[in-house]
N, C-alpha and C positions, 0 to 999 in steps of 0.2 A: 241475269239478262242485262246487257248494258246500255246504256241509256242513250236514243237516237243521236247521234251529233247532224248538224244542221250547219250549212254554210251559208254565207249572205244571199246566193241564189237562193236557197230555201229560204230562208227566210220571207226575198221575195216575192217567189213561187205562193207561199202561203197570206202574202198581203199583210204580212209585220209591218215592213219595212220597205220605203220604195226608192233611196239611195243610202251614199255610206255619209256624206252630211250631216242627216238626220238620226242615221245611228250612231254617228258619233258623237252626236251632241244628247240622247238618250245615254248614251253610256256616261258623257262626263255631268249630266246635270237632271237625270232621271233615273239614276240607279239600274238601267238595262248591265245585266252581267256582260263582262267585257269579253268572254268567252276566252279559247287558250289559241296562243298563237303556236301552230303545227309546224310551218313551213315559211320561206322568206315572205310570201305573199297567199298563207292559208291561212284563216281562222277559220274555227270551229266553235258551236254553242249547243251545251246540253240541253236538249227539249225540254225536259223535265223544270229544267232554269226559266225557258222561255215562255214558256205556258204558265208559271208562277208568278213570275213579272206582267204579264199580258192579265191575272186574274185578278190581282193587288193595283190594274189602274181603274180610277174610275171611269164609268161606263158614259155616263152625260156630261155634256158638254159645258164647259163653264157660260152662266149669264152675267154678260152683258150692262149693269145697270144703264137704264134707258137716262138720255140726258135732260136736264130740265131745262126749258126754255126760260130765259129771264125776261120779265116784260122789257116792250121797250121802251125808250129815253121817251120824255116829254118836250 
C-alpha cells in the first residue's frame, strides 16, 4: 500500500500549516521534510513523513522567563 501524498492544501485542510512562509521556513530551520517536487508548481509530502515530524515536536509551549523588576534609583 503506498503511502498517502498530501499537497500544501492538505496540509492546510488538516491545520499543519496555514501558509507557504511558514512552511518554508519549517523546512529550512525545523527539519519539516521538504517533500518531492512533481510538477512546475506541485509538491507533494509523504504522510507517513508528516505525522513523524508533527510527533517528534514538542507539545508545550516554550516559557517565557518572567522579567525581574530592578528597584528604583534613589
Amino acid at each position: 500500500m503506498l503511502p498517502t501524498q498530501l499537497r500544501f492544501r492538505d496540509l492546510k485542510a488538516r491545520g499543519v500549516v496555514s501558509n507557504w512562509v511558514t512552511l518554508n521556513s519549517w523546512i529550512q530551520n525545523e527539519g519539516f521534510p521538504p517533500g518531492r517536487l512533481v510538477g512546475p508548481n506541485t509538491r507533494l509530502w509523504d504522510e507517513p513523513e508528516v505525522v513523524a515530524w508533527l510527533k517528534a515536536r514538542p507539545s508545550a509551549r516554550k516559557v517565557t522567563p518572567a522579567r525581574r523588576n530592578e528597584p528604583a534609583a534613589a
